[in-house]
Structures are given as C-alpha cells and as structure tokens.
C-alpha positions in Angstrom: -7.6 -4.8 -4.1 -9.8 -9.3 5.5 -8.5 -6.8 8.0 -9.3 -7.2 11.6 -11.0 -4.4 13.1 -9.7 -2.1 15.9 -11.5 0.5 17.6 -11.5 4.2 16.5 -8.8 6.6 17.5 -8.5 8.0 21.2 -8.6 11.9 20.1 -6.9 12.8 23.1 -3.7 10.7 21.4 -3.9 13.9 19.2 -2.1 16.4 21.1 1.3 14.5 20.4 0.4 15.9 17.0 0.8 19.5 17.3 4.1 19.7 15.3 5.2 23.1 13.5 4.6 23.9 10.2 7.3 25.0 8.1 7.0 27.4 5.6 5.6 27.1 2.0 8.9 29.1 0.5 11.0 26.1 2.3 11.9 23.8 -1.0 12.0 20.9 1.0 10.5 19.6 4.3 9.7 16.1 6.0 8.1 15.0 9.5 8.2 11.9 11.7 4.2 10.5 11.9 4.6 8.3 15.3 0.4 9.1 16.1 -2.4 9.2 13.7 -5.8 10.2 14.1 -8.1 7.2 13.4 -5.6 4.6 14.4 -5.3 3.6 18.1 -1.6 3.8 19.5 1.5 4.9 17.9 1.7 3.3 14.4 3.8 0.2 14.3 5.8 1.4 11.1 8.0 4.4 10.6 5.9 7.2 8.4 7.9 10.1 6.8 5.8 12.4 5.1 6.9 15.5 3.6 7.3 17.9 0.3 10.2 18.1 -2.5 10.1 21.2 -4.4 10.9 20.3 -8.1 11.0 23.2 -11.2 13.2 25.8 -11.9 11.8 27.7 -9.0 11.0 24.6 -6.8 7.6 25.9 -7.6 5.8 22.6 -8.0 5.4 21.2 -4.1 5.3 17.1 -4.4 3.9 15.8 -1.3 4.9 11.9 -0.6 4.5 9.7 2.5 7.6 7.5 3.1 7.2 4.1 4.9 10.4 2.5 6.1 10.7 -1.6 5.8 9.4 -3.6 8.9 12.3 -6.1 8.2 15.5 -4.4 7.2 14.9 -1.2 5.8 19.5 -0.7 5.1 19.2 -4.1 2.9 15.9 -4.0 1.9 14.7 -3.0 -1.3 13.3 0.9 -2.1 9.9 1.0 -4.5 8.4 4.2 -5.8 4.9 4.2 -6.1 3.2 5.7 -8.7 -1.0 6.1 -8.4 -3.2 5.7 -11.7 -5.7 8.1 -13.0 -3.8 10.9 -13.6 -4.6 12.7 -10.7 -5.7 10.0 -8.6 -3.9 10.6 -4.7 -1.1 8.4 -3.7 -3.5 7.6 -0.6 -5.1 5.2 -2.9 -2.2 3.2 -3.1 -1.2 3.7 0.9 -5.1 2.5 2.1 -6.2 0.6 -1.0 -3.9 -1.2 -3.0 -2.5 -3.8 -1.0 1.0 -2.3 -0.7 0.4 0.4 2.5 0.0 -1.2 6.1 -2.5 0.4 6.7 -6.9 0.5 5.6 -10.2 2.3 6.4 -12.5 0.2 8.6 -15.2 -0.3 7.0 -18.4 0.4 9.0 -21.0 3.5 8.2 -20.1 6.7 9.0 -21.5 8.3 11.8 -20.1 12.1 11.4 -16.9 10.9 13.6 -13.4 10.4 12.4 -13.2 7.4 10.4 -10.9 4.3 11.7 -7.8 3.1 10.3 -6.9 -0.6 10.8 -3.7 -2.5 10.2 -3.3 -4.9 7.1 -2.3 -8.1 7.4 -0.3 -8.5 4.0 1.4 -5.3 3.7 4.2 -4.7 0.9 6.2 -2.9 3.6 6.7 -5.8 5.5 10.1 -6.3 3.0 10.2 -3.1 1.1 10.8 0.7 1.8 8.2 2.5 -0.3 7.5 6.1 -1.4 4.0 6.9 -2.3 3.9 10.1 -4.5 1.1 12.7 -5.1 1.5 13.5 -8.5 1.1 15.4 -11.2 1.2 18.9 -9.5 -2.9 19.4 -7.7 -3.2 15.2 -6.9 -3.3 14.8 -3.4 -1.8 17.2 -1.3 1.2 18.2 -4.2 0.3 22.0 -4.9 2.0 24.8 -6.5 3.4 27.8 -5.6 2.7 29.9 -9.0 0.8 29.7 -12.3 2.1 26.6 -14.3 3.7 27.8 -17.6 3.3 24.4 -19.1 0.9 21.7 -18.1 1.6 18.4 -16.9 2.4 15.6 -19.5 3.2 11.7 -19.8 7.0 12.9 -20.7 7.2 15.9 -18.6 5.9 13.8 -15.9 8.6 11.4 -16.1 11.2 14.5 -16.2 9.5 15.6 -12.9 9.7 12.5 -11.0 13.0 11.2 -11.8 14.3 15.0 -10.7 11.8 14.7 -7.3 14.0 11.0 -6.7 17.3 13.0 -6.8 16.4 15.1 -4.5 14.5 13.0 -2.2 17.7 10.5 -1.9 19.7 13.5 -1.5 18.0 14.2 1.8 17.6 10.2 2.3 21.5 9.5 1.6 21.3 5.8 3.6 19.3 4.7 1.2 21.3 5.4 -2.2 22.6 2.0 -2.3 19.6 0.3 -1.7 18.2 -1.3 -4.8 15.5 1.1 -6.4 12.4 -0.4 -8.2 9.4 1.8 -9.7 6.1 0.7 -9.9 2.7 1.7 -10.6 -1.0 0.8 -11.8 -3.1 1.6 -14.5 -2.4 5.2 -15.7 1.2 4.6 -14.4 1.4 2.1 -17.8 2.6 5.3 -19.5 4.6 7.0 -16.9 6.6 4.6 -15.5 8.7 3.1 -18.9 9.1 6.5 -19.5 10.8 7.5 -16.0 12.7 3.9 -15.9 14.1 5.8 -19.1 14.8 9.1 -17.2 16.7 7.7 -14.5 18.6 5.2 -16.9 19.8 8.3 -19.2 20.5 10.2 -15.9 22.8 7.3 -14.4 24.6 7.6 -18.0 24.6 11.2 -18.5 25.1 13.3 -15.5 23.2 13.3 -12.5 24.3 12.3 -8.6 23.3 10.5 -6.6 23.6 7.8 -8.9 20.1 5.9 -8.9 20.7 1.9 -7.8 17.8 1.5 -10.7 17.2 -2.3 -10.9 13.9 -2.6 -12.6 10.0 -1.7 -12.6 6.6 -3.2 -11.9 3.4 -2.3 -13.5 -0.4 -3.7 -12.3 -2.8 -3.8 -15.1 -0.9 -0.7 -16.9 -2.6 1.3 -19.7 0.2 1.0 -22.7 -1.8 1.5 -25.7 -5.3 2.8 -25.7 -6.8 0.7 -28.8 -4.6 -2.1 -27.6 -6.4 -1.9 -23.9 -9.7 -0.9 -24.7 -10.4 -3.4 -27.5 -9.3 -6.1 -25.2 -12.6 -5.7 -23.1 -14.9 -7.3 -25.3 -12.9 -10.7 -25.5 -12.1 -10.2 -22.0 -15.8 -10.1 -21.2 -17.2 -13.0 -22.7 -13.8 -15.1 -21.7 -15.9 -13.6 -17.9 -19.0 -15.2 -19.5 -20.4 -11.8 -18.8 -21.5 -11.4 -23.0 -23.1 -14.3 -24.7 -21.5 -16.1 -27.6 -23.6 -14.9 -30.1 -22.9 -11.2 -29.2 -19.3 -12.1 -29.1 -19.2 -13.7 -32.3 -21.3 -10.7 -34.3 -19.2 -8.4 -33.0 -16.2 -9.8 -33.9 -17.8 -10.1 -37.5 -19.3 -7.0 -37.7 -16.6 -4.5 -36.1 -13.2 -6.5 -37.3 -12.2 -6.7 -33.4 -12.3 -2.8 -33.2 -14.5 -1.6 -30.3 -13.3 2.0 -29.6 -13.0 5.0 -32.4 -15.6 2.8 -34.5 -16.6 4.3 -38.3 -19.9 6.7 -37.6 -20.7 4.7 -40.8 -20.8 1.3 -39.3 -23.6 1.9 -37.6 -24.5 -2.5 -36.6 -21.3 -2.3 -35.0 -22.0 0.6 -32.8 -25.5 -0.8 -32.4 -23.6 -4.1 -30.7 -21.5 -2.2 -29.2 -24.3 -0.6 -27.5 -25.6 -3.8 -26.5 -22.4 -5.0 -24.9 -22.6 -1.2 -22.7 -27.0 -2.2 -21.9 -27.8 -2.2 -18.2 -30.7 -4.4 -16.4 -33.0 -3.9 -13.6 -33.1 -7.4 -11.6 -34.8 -9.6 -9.1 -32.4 -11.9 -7.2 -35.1 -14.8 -5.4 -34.0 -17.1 -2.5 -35.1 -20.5 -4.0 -35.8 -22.9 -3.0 -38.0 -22.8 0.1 -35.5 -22.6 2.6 -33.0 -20.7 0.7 -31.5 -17.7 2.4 -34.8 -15.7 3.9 -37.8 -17.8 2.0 -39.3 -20.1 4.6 -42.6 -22.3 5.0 -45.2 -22.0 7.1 -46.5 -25.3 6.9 -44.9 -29.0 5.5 -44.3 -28.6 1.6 -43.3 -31.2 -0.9 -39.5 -31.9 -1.2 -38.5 -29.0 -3.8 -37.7 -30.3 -7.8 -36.2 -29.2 -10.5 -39.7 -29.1 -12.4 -41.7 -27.8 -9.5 -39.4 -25.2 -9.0 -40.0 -23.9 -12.2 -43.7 -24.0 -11.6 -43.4 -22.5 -7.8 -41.4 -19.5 -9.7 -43.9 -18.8 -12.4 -46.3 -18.3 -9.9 -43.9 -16.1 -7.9 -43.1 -14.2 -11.2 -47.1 -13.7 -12.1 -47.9 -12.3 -8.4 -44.7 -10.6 -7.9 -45.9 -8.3 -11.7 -49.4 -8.1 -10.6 -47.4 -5.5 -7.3 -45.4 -4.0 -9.4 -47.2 -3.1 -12.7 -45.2 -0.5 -14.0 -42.7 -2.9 -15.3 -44.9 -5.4 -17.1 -44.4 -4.2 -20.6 -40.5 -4.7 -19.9 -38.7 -6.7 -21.7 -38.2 -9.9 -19.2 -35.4 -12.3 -19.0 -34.6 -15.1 -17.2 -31.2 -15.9 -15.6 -28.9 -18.0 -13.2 -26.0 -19.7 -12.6 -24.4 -22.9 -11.9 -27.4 -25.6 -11.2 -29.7 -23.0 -12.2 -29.1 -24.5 -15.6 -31.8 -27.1 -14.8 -34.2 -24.7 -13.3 -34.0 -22.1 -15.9 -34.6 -23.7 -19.2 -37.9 -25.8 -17.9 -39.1 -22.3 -16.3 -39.1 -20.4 -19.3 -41.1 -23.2 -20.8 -43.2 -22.4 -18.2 -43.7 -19.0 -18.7 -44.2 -19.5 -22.0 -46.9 -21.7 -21.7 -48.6 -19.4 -19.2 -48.5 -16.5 -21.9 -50.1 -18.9 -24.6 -53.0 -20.3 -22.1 -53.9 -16.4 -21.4 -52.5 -16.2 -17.8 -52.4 -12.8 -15.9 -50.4 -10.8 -16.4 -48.8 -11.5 -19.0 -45.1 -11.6 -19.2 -43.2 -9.8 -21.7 -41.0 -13.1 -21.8 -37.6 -12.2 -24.5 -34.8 -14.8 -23.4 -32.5 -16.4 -20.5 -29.1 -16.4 -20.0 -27.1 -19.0 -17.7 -23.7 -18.8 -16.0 -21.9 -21.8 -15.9 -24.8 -23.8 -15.8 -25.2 -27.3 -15.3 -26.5 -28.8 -18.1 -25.6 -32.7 -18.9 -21.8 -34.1 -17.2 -19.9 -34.6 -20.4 -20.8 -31.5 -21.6 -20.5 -29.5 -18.8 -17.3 -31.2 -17.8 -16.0 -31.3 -21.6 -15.9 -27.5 -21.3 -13.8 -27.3 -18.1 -10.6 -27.3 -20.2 -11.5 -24.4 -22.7 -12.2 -22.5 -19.3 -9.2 -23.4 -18.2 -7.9 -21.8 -21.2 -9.4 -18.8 -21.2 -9.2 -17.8 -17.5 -5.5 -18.2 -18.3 -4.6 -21.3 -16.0 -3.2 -23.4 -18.7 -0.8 -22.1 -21.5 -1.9 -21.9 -25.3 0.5 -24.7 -26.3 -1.0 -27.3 -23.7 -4.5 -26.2 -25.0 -3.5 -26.7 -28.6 -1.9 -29.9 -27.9 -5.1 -31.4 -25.9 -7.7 -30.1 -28.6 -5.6 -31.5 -31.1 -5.0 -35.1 -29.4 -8.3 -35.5 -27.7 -10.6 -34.0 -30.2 -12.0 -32.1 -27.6 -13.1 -35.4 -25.3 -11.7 -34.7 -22.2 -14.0 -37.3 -19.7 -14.3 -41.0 -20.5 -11.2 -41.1 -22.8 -10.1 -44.1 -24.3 -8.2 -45.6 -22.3 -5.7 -46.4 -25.7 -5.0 -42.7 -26.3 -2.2 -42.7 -24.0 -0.9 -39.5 -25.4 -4.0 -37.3 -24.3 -4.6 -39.4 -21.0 -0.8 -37.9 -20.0 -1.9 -34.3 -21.7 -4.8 -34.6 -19.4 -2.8 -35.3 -16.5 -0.8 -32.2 -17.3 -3.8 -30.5 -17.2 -5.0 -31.5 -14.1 -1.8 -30.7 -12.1 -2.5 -27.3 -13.0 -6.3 -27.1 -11.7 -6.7 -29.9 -9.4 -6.9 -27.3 -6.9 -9.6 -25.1 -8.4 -13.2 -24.3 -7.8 -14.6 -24.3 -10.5 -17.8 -22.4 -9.5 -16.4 -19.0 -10.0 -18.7 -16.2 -8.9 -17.1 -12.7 -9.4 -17.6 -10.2 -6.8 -20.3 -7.6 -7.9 -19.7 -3.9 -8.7 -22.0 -1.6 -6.6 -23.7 1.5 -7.5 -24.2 3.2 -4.2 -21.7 3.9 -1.9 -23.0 1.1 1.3 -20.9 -0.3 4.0 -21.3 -3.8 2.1 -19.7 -2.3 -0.8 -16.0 -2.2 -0.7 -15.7 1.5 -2.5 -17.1 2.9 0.4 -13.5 3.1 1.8 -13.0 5.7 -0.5 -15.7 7.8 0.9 -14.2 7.3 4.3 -10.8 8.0 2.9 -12.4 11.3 1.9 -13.8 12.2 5.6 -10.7 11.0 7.0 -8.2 13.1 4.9 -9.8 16.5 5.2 -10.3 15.8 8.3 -8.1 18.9 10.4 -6.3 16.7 13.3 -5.4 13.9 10.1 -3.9 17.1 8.3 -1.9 18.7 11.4 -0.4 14.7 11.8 0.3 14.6 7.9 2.0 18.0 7.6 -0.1 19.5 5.3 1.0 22.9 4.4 -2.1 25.1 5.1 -1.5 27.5 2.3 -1.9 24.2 -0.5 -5.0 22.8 -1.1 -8.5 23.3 -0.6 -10.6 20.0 0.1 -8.7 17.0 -0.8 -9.7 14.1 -3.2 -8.9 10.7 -4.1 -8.8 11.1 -7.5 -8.5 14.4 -9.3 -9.5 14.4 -12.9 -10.1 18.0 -13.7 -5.9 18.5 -13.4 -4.9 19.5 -17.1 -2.7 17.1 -18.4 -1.4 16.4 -22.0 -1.6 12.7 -22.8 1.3 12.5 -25.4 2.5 9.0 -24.7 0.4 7.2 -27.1 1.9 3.9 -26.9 4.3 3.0 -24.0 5.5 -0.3 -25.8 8.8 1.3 -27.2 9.8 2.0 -23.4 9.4 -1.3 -22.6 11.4 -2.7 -25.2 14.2 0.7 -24.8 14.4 -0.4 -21.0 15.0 -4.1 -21.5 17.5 -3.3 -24.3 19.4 -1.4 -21.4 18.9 -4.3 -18.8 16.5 -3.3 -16.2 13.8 -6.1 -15.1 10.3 -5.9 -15.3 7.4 -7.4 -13.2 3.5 -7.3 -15.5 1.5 -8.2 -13.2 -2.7 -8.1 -13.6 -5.3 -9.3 -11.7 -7.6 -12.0 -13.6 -10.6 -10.3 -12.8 -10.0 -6.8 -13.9 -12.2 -5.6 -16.5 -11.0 -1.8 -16.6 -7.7 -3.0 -18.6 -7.5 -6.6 -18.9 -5.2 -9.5 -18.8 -5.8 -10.3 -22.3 -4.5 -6.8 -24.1 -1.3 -6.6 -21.7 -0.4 -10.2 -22.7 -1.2 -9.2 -26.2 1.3 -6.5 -26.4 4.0 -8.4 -24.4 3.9 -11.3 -26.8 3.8 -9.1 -29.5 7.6 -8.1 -28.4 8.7 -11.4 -29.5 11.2 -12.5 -26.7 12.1 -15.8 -25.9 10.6 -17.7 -23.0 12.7 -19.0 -20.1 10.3 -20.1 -18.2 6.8 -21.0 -19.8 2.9 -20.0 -18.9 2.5 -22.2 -15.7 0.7 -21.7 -12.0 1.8 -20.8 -9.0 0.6 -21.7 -5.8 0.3 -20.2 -2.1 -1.1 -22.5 0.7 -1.9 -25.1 -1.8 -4.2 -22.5 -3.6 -4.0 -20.9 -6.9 -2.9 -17.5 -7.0 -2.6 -17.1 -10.8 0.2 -18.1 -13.7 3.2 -16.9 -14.8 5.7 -16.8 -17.5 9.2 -15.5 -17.7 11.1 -13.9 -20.9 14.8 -13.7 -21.5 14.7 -9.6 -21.6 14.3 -10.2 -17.6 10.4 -9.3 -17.8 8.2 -11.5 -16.2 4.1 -11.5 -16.9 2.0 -13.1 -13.5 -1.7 -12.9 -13.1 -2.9 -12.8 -9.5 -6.3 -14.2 -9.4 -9.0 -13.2 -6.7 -10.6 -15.7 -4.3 -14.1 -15.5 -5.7 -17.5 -16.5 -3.9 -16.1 -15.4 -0.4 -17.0 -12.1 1.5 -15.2 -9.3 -0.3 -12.8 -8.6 2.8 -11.6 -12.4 2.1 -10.6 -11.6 -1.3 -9.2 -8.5 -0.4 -6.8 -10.1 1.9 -5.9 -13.5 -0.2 -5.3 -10.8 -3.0 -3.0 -8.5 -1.0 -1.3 -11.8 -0.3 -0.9 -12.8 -3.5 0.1 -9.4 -4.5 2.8 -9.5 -2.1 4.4 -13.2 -2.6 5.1 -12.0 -6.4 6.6 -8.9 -5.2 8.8 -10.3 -3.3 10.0 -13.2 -5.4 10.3 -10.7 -8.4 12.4 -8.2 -6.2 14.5 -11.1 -4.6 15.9 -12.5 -7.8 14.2 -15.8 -8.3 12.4 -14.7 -12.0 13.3 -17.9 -13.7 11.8 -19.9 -10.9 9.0 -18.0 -9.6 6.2 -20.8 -9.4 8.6 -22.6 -7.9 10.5 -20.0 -5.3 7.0 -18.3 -4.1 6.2 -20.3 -1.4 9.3 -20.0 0.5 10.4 -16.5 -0.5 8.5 -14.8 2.5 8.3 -16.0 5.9 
C-alpha cells in the first residue's frame, strides 16, 4: 500500500550519528535513532533499533527496529510485525506498508542519498510496533556460525516467540501492554503458528508472561491450492478474463488451476491463456483528449465518426510500424468506449473486406465496463456489487430471487424488492462505479510506485544510513528488500488448523485483504474462513470513512473478524496510497480497541 514531500537530508546532520558499535559476540544490543540520513531534522518518533541473539549459542542475530507510540506508548497497544516472502526485509513493512511513519520520496535518483518523508496515516500514531528481520539472512538478521538446521514455518515460529521473551525482557515497561502479532502474505503461515507458541508458553513455562490478546493477518497465504486457485475467479470477478475463458475453465479444469494433470492438456492450454501478455496502443481520443489537438475547426466528434477517425489512425499508424502487421490485433476500451468499440471493429472489418492497406490482422475486442444500453448496463450494477464484495451473499440471493434480476424500472407493486433495493442502495449510494485499477509497471520509473523499492535499496546500503541504524559491520554484505535465495523448509502446508487451535484458546483475530489484490485474493481467504463454520455476530456489511467506502466487514463469534479495505481507484497512485494507509489504520485501531461486534459502526469515531 499521498505523502507530502520534504527536502533531502542535510548530510552535515550526520555527525550526530557516529555512535559506537558494539561487538558481534554481545547477545544483545539496542540504540536510540534521534537523526537519519535522508530525513531532514531529528525524527518526530522514538526509533530503537537493535539485535536479539536467539539459539542455543545466541548464534542467530535478529535485527528489529522498534517504534514507540506517538499517543501513549505505557497504555497503548504493542504489535509485532512480521514481513512476507520469506526473506523479504522488515523495511518493507517500516517504508511500505502503511504501518511505519515513515516513506521514500519518490523522485528519480540522481546518485545522492534518497529522501525519506513522513506519512500521514501511520499505524504508530496508537500502536508500539516491532518490525523484525527474519528468518536468519533477511534484512540485516545474520549469523554468527554455520546453521545446523535451516529455517522452517514451525521452527520459525519457535524462533520468534523465543526473540519476544527476550526482547520484553530488556523492554520490561512494556510487559503489560497488550501484545498483538501481525503480518502479510507469507506471514499467513507463521503467525497462527507463533500465536500458538506464545499461548503454550504463557501455559507451560516461560516469563515474562506474554499479555497475548490476538493476531492480524493482510491477505495471508494459508493454503497454497486454497490461494492460488482463487485467482482465476478473482480475476474475472476484476473483469480482467472474459466470461467465456472463465466459464471453460471452470469446465475444463474442475476449478483447479495449479498442480494441473500433465494429461489435461485444454486445461493447461487455458490456463496459458489466462498467463498471455499484450503489446498495446493507449490513443487520446477524441480530438482534444489528453495531447491530440487540431490544427484547424473539425466537426463535433461522434460515436460513429470516431470509429471511422480511428480506423484511419489504425491503417497509418501499421503502415510506420510494419513489423507488427501480421499480429494478431484486438480492439479494447472501457467505460463509454462501449459505443466506440463495437461500431469500430465493424469498421475495420469492412476496410479488410474492401482491400484496404494494410490490412489488419483484426481477431476480437474486449470492453471494460462498457456502456452499452441503460437497463442493461445498470441491471448489472448489483451482480458487481456482489462480486466486488460490497453487498453480502444473502442480500444478493434475496434480490435475484425477488426481482428476477430487474433492478431499474421495478414495479412499483413489488414492494418487497423495491425495500431489497433500498437495502442495496444504502450500501453503494456512495460508490463510483467507474472503477479503473491502478496499473502494474514493468520498469522501475518514478511514475511507478515500486520504484520506492529501488530507492529503499540505495538508501539502506547506503554507509551514513548503516552507521544511524547500528548495523554490525561484520553481518551482511549488500542489503535487500527481499531475499529469496535464504533456504527455508515450507512444512506448514495449511495454516487453517492454527486458526481454529487459537480461537479454541480465545485469542482474537483481524483478516484483513485489500479488494484489489491479485497475488492472494479476497475470495480464497473468505473461502477458508467460511469454511470454519462459525456463527456470525455481526453480518457482511460496509464501512465507511469520510462518507467514503473503505471496504466490508463481518464479525464471527470465535472473536475473528474478516474486513476488506478497498483502494481509491482512478486517482494518482500517491492518493490511493494514502486513503489506503487510512483505511488500513481505522480497522486497526477499531479491531485493537475492542469494538469487533460494531466495527462499521465504531470506525469513524475510534481515531481522532
């Protein structure tokens, strides 16, 4: 998961930096930050950072950074931060994530130190949080020797939960803060397992005792088939895969994408279809859109001359470019595009038969949310709603059923789906429902929001950022974001059991995934979490900050709560980022301050 900008850092700011390192045999040590290079002045947040030895031999060095609560760090509750991957650096979480106060500036790099900029949204505002390097070799966590045993799912969770003893046994003010454990992605399978660690530890033996009250998870990998055979539906719920493709490969592979029978080889061949890439021409159309201008009066624009105006674009624009005429061509838009497209390919079509130059290897179109004809188009708005999870399965159900799928010009007699309609609408009255999702990038550009990572990589191997960090010389070579060469057994197939162990023993947990995320979608987590079977307390409905949708929720009597945090979409990227990180942090809060069975209700007034 917009920052405002600050200038870069004053180097000579660096000098307060020149702290002593202690030495690697030292099983424990932890530094003040007050400066740090690429952010002007002294931070306005308390940063620890620091290593905890763990292993017989304290041989395995975790490095964390510690950030204290901006509102009242003795009351206020502790998280543990888990990064995904495994192996990906807990800087992802501090820079990227929405939960650090802190970002890279984005602006191209010019061989200087990158700049770090305050966020606006910041989960540290009301929570004390420890971001962790770990396994052993993420981040700046190192070891001493030669591991006996690689790093593992269980082992992990063995490792972490003994790093938290020791870390509040240097930390003693905070033992009786409440203690909550979250993570993303990779984490799915890690963090059940640790909420299980710390539980048996509580029962069995260990002090400190751990004030455990419960664990959050952002789109969490559980079950591999579970996840990964969730994209598919996921996508064309996105409209991203037609209906046709969705509906043969449902036939045709039995709604099993991944580990698919050599034999079957139309499945795979779908399957293939679904992974195809494009080359593409985005136009500015019409004259006067974006940077296509005039240079003399034209005829008001149509729908039917447009169609003609592109041909003619199309024809000239292959006649430059010749190497890609005997592609296979398609046609495609969104939104109103719907009337330009269809009469277009007619167009083109007619062109090819009438022997224009070239010709055009014409195959298709495809349309995204096009407009088409108002009761259709409009007609559809509730199945959309349905699967872009704004209303509940039962309100669905009950409006297909009771309107017949007539959802404009209802008979004014059917009183029944008139007030199922006005349910309905209280859910979406406030959403647009041109949805354009923001779009992944290839190269690594200033205008492309992963390019913060490639800063992050400048900035952290920068020298003057490791002196300010603490970074024990003798650990690492050059630092990454994510490392995925670690060697790691992945022996927790299926963390669904851990769920349902750690709501047997009482701990609450927060599901939480962002609408828009393909890599492990909403779909397969709220597959598995129905699949447990718990009661609901309080049902599928949205919730709302600033009069905006920020995504649904539902609560089940094990204490778990599911919420989806949808993106602003059509906005520069920065927008999103920061109505996100606000979303993001609303259902934090709400989750960690108790108000579970009311969260639609209690999020707008939980944070000030």
């Amino acid at each position: 998961m917009a920052k405002d900008y600050v200038s870069s850092v004053l180097k000579s700011r660096l000098l307060i930096l020149q702290l002593v390192f202690l030495s690697q045999h030292q099983s424990a040590s932890a530094s003040i930050v007050k400066f740090l290079p690429g952010f002007e002045g002294p931070l306005p947040f308390e940063l620890e950072t620091g290593y905890i030895g763990v292993g017989e031999e304290e041989e395995v060095q975790l490095f964390y950074y510690f950030i204290k609560s901006e509102r009242n760090p003795k009351e206020d509750p502790l998280l543990l931060w888990l990064s995904g991957g495994p192996g990906c650096s807990s800087i992802h979480g501090l820079l990227f994530e929405n939960a650090g106060p802190l970002t890279m500036k984005l602006e191209e790099y010019n061989g200087t130190l990158p700049s770090l900029v305050s966020t606006t949204y910041s989960w540290t505002k009301t929570t004390s949080i420890i971001f962790l390097d770990q396994p052993v070799g993420t981040g700046f966590s190192y070891s001493r020797t030669q591991l006996v045993d690689k790093p593992s799912d269980s082992g992990e969770a063995k490792r972490v939960h003994e790093f938290f003893q020791k870390w509040l046994g240097k930390h003693e003010e905070f033992i009786s803060n409440p203690l909550y454990v979250g993570g993303d992605s990779y984490s799915g399978k890690v963090v059940p397992a640790l909420v299980q660690e710390i539980s048996k530890g509580n029962y069995q033996c260990c002090k400190p005792p751990i004030n455990l009250q419960g664990y959050v998870l952002g789109n969490p990998l559980t079950e591999f088939e579970t996840d990964m055979n969730s994209r598919i539906p996921f996508a064309h719920g996105m409209a991203l895969i037609s209906d046709e493709l969705y509906e043969s490969l449902k036939i045709i592979c039995k709604g099993k994408y991944v580990n698919v029978d050599p034999s079957n080889t139309e499945c795979l061949k779908l399957v293939e279809e679904y992974n195809k890439t494009s080359s593409i021409i985005y136009l500015d159309q019409p004259v006067g859109t974006g940077f296509s201008f005039s240079t003399q009066h034209v005829d008001t624009p149509s729908d039917s001359g447009e169609a003609r105006r592109i041909h003619e674009f199309l024809q000239k624009w292959l006649a430059k470019h010749e190497e890609f005429i005997p592609n296979p061509f398609y046609v495609g838009g969104h939104s109103y595009t719907g009337k330009i497209v269809p009469p277009l390919v007619q167009e083109i079509s007619k062109g090819n038969y009438q022997r224009h130059k070239p010709t055009i290897n014409l195959q298709g179109y495809l349309l995204g949310n096009p407009v088409t004809e108002f009761e259709i188009d409009w007609n559809s708005r509730i199945p959309f709603a349905h699967e872009m999870a704004l209303i509940s399965d039962e309100l669905y159900e009950s409006l297909k059923r009771i309107c017949k799928g007539k959802y404009v010009n209802v008979d004014p007699g059917n009183t029944e789906c008139l007030k199922l309609l006005e349910e309905y609408n209280k859910f979406t009255k406030t959403v647009n429902p041109f949805l354009i999702s923001e779009p992944s990038c290839e190269t690594e550009t200033p205008d492309c929001y992963i390019y913060r990572h490639l800063l992050a990589t400048y900035w952290a191997n920068d020298e003057s950022v490791r002196r300010a960090l603490q970074i024990n010389k003798e650990s690492i070579g050059r630092w990454v974001r994510c490392n995925f060469d670690i060697p790691y057994t992945h022996d927790i197939i299926n963390s669904v059991p851990y769920h349902v162990d750690n709501s047997i023993n009482g701990y609450r947990s927060l599901i939480f995934s962002g609408d828009h995320d393909l890599g492990v979608p909403y779909l397969g987590t709220q597959a598995w979490i129905r699949s447990l079977n718990y009661s609901v307390i309080d049902d599928w409905r949205p919730w709302m900050i600033n009069n905006k949708p920020a995504g649904c929720t539902t609560t089940y009597a094990n204490k778990m709560t599911f919420v989806t945090i949808k993106a602003i979409v059509g906005f520069d990227y920065r927008e999103v980022g920061t109505q996100q990180s606000l979303n993001q942090r609303k259902a934090l809060s709400c989750f960690k301050g108790g108000s579970v069975a009311n969260l639609c209700k209690q999020l707008p007034h939980i944070i000030r």
